[in-house]
N, C-alpha and C positions, 0 to 999 in steps of 0.2 A: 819890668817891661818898659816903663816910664824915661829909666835911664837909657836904656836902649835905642829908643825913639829920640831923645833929647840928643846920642853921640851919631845915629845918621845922619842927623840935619845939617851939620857942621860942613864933612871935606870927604873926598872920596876916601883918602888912608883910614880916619878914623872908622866911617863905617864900616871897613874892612876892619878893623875891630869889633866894632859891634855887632857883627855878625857871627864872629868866633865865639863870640859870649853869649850870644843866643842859639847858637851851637849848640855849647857848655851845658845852656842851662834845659834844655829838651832832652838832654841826657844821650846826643847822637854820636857828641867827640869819644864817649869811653868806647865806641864801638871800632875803632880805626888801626889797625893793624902797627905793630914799629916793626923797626930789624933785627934786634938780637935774636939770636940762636938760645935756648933755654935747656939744660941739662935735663935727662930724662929722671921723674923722680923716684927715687930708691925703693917705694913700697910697689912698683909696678907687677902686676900677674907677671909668674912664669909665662904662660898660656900665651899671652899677646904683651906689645911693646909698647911705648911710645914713642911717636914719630915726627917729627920735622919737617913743615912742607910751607914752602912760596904761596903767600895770601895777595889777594886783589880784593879790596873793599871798597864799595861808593854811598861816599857818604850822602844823607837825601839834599836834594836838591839845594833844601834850605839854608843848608849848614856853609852852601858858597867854598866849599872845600873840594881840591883835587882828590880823584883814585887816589890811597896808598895801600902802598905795596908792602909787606912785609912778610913773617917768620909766625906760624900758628905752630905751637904743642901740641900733640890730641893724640887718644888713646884710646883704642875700641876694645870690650871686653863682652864676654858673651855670658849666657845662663848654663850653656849647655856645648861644652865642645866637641861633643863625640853624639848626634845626632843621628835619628835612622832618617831613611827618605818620609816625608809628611809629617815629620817634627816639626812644632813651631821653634823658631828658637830666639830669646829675646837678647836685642842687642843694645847696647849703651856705648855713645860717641861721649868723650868726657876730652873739652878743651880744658887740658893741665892746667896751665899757667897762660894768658896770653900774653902777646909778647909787647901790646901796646902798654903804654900809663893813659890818665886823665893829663892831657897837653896843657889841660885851663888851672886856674886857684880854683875857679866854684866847685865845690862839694857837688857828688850827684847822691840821692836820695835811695836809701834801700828799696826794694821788690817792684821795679822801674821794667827792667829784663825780661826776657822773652825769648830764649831760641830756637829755633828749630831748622831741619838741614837734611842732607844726605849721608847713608854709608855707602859706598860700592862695592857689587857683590864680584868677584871674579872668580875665575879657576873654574871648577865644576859645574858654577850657575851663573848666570851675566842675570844683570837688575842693580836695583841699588834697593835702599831700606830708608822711609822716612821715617825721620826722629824728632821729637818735640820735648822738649823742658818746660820746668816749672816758672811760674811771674816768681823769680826770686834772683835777689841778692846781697848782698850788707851795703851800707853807704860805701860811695867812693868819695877820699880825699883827692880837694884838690891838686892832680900833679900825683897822683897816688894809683898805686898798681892793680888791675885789674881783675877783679876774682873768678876762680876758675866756674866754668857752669857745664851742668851734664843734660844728656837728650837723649831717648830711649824711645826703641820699636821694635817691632817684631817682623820675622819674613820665614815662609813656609817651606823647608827643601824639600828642593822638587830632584835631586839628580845625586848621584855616589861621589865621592872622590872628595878632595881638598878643593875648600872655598875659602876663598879670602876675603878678606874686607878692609877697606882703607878709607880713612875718611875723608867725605865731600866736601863742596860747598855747604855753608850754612850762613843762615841769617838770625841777628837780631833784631826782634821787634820791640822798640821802646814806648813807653806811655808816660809822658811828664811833660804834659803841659798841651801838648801838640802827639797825635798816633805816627810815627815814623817807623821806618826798616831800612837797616844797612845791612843789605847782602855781600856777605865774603867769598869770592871764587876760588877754588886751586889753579893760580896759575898753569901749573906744568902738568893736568891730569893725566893718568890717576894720582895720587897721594901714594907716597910709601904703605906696604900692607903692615898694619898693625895688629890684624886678628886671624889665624888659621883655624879654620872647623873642617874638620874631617869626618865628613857624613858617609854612613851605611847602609845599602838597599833592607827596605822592609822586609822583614822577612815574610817570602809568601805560602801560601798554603800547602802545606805538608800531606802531597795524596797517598804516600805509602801506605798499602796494607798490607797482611796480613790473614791468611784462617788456616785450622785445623781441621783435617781428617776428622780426627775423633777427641773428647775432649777430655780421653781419661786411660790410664793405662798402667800396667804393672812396672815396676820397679826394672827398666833393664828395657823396655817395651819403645821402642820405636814409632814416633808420630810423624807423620806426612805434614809438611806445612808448605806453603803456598803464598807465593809474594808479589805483588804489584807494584808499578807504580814506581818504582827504585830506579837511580841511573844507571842505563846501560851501559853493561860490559864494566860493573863496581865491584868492589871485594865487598859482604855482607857477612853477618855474622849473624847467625841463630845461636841463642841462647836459651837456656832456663831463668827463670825468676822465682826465690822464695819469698812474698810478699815484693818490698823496695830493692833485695837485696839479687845479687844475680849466680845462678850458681855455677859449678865447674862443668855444668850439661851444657857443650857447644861445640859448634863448626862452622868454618868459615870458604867461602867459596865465590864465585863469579857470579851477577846474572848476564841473562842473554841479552841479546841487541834489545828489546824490548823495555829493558828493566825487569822483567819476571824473573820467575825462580821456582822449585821445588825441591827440598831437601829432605830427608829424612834424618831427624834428631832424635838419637841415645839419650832415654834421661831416664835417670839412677835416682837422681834425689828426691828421696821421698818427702818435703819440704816444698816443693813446685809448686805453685802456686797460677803461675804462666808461663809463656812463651813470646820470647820477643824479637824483633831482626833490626839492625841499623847499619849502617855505612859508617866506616871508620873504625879510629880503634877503641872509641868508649862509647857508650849510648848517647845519645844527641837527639833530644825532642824534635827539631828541624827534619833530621834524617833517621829516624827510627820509626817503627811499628808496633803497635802492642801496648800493654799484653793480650797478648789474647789467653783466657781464660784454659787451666790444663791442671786437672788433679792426678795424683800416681794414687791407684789404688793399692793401698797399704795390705800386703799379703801376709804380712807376720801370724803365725799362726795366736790364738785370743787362747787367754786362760778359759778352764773349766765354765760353764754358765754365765758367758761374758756375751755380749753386743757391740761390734764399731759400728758409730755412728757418724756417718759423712754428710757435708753441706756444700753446698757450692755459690758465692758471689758473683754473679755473671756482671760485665764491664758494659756499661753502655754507650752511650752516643756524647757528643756535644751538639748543643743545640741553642734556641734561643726563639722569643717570639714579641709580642709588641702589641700595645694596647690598642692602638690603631695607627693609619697610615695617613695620618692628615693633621698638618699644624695652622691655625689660624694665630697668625702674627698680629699684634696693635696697629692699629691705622698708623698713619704722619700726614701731615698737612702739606701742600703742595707751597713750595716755595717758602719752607723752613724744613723738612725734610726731618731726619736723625734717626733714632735707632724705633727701628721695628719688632717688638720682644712675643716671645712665646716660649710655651714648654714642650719640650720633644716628648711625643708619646715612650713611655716607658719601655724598654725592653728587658725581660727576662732572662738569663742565659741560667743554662741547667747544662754542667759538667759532671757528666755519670759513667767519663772513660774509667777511670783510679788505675790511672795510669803518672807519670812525671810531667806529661806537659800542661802546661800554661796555655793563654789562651789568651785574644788581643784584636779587640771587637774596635773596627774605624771606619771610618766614614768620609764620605766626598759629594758634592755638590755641582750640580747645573748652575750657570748663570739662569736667574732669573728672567723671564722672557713676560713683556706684556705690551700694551700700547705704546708705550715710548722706545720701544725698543726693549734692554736688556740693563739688567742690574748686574754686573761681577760677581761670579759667583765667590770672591775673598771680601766680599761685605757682609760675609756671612761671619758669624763669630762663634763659641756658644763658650760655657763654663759647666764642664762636667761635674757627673755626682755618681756615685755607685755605692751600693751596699753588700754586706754579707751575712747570707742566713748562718744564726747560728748550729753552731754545729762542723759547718762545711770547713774541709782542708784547708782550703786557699783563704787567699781574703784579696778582695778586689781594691784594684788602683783606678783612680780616676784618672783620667789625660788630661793635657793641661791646659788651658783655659788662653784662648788665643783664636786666628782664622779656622775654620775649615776649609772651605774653598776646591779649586777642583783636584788637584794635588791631594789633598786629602787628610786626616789627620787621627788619633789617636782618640778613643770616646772613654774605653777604660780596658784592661787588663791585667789576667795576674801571673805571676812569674813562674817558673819551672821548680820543682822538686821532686822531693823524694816520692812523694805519694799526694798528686793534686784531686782538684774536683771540689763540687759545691753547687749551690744554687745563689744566684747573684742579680740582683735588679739595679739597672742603669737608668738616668736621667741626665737633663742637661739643660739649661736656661740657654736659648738661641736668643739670637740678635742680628738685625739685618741691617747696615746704616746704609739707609736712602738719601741718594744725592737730595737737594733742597729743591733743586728744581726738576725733577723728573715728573715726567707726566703724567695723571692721572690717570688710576682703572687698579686692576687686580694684576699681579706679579705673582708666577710660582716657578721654583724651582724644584729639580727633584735631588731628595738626600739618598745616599744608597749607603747602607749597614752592610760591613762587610764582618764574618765570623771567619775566626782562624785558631 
C-alpha cells in the first residue's frame, strides 16, 4: 500500500499505474472479461452444452478501469431432466473456462472469489433461477488464467413442455483487502440455451371406479360390473385378475358420453381372485380401477367326507391422517431475519387397496399473510422423511428436499407394482426464510396435503 501511495504522488501516467496495481492487488482485475472464443470441453453432458456468449463487465469504481467486453464459456447442467409439474429441480451455471487472464504480475491469493448470478428460464416457464457459489479458488499467477467456478439453485415447475435455460448475468464478489463486486452482463440477451428440461403434468387423481353386482359366482357365471368416472366415449377393458396376474376372462367395449359403463363379464377361471377395468391396451395405475374383490365358487364335486373351505380378503381404501394441524415455527429477530424452523405434524398414510398402484402425497402453500403484509409463500422450504411399517408391500420414498411454495411439491411416495399397499408415516423439517427486515407480529400460512 506504501508503494502505492509513494507512485501517486509523482505524475498523472504513473498514478495511472498505480492504480492498476491496486486494482491487482484487491483481486478485482481477475474478474474482467478478454476475447477469445474457448472450445467447448470434451467431458460436456449429452443433456446440455456449453455455450459462447458476449460479456459486459464493470470493473468497481476503484480499479479506474473502463467496461470490457469480452467472450464467457458457461454450461448449465440440471439434477433432473425429465421432471413432473412441482418438481424442484436443482440447477448448476458452471463458468468453463473464462476467457480473461490476471492482466497484472501480482499473484491473487486463493478462496478471495464469490459468485453468484442468474439462469434464464424460457420455453414452457419465463423467470430465471438464482445461483450462488462457494468463497473458493486456487491462487492466480500473475498474468495467469483464470479458474473455472460453479453456482447452483433451485426453481420449482410450475408448467408442461420444454424449458430452457441459458445463462445470465452474474457477478463476482471479492474480499482481499477491500469488499468489492464486478458484475458481468450478457450483452446480447438471452445467452445461447445450454440446458433442455422437459417437464410432465403431475399426474392427477385417478376417480375411476369400479363395483360388482355380486362378489362370487360359479365357474362360467356372469358378473354385472359397473364403471365411473372413465373418459367418455373410451375403449375399456374388463378383466379377470388371479392375484397380480390377469386372466383370459375379458371384454372390451365403449363407455357412454358420461364415462360410465356396465358390462357383463364371463369368468371361467377358477383362480379370480378380482375384477378390473382400464383404458388402453395394458392396465395403467393412472387409468384403471380395481380390483374389486370376486371369488368363483369352486363347484367340483369333494371326495367322500371332505369340507371346502373358502376365505375372502376384502381390498380397502387409501387414506391418511395427521397428528395435528398446526405448526409453531422458531421466532427471528427483526432486522436480521433467517430461517424460521419447525416440524410438520406427522401424517399417516394407510394403503389397504392391494391393488398395483402407488400413491404420492404433495403439498402447497399460502403466502404467509401478517402485519407487514405477506411472506412468499417459496420461502417455504422443508426436507422430507418417510417410513415403512414392516411388513408392508411398498416401501416409501421421500420427496426431495427443496421449495414448496404455491406450485406445490412432492412430500413422499411410492411407486407402482405388482401388488402395492402398506402403512407409512411421513414427516418433514419446514423452514421459512424471513426477509431481515419484515415487520413484526405473527405470519401464517396455510399448507394443503394433497393424497393421490
Amino acid at each position: 500500500m506504501a508503494s502505492a501511495t509513494r507512485n501517486a504522488s509523482r505524475r498523472p501516467a504513473v498514478r495511472r499505474t498505480g492504480a492498476r496495481r491496486w486494482t491487482a492487488a484487491l483481486g478485482t482485475a481477475a474478474l474482467l472479461a478478454g476475447t477469445a472464443a474457448l472450445a467447448a470441453p470434451a467431458t460436456a453432458l449429452a443433456s446440455s452444452v456449453p455455450v459462447d456468449f458476449l460479456t459486459r463487465c464493470i470493473p468497481p469504481d476503484i480499479a479506474g478501469l473502463p467496461p470490457i467486453e469480452g467472450t464467457t464459456t458457461a454450461q448449465i447442467t440440471v439434477d433432473n431432466a425429465s421432471p413432473k409439474v412441482g418438481d424442484t429441480v436443482k440447477v448448476t451455471y458452471k463458468v468453463t473456462r473464462p476467457a480473461a487472464s490476471n492482466p497484472v504480475d501480482l499473484a491473487l491469493p486463493a478462496d478471495i472469489m464469490t459468485p453468484s448470478g442468474k439462469v434464464a428460464i424460457g420455453g414452457a416457464q419465463s423467470g430465471s433461477v438464482t445461483v450462488t457459489g462457494p468463497k473458493k479458488n486456487p491462487p492466480v499467477p500473475g498474468k495467469g488464467a483464470f479458474p473455472p467456478f460453479e453456482m447452483t439453485g433451485t426453481f420449482t415447475v410450475t408448467a408442461p413442455g420444454s424449458i430452457t435455460l441459458s445463462p445470465g448475468d452474474y457477478n463476482i464478489h471479492t474480499s482481499y483487502i477491500m469488499e468489492l463486486d464486478t458484475p458481468c452482463s450478457v450483452k446480447n440477451p438471452p445467452a445461447p440455451v445450454s440446458q433442455t428440461v422437459t417437464a410432465e403434468e403431475q399426474p392427477g387423481a385417478n376417480e375411476r371406479a369400479i363395483s360388482l353386482a355380486t362378489a362370487s359366482g360359479k365357474p362360467g357365471d356372469r358378473v354385472t360390473v359397473t364403471g365411473s368416472e372413465f373418459t367418455p366415449l373410451s375403449d375399456v377393458t374388463v378383466a379377470g385378475r388371479a392375484g397380480t396376474a390377469e386372466t383370459a376372462d375379458r371384454m372390451t367395449f365403449t363407455t357412454d358420453a358420461t364415462g360410465g359403463f356396465t358390462a357383463r363379464l364371463k369368468v371361467n377361471d377358477k383362480a379370480t381372485t378380482g375384477i378390473v377395468a382400464y383404458e388402453g391396451a395394458a392396465w395403467s395405475a393412472d387409468k384403471g380401477a380395481g380390483p374389486a374383490a370376486y371369488t368363483v365358487v369352486d363347484d367340483t364335486p369333494l371326495p367322500e367326507n371332505s369340507q371346502r373351505l373358502n376365505a375372502t380378503v376384502a381390498a380397502g381404501t387409501l387414506s391418511m391422517t395427521q397428528a395435528g394441524d398446526t405448526v409453531q415455527l422458531s421466532a427471528v429477530d427483526f432486522g436480521t431475519g433467517g430461517a424460521a424452523n419447525g416440524d410438520l405434524q406427522r401424517v399417516t398414510v394407510k394403503d389397504f387397496r392391494g391393488g398395483p398402484a402407488g400413491w404420492s402425497l404433495t403439498g402447497k402453500v399460502t403466502d404467509f399473510t401478517g402485519p407487514g403484509g405477506k411472506i412468499d409463500a417459496g420461502k417455504l422450504s422443508w426436507t422430507p422423511a418417510c417410513a415403512t411399517k414392516q411388513g408392508s408391500p411398498s416401501t416409501c420414498v421421500p420427496g426431495s428436499t427443496g421449495p414448496v411454495g404455491g406450485g406445490g411439491a412432492t412430500l413422499a411416495s411410492t411407486p407402482n407394482g405388482a401388488l402395492t399397499g402398506g402403512e407409512f408415516t411421513v414427516d418433514a423439517k419446514v423452514s421459512l426464510d424471513v426477509p431481515a427486515f419484515t415487520a413484526p407480529g405473527a405470519y401464517s400460512g396455510v399448507l394443503t396435503l394433497t393424497l393421490t
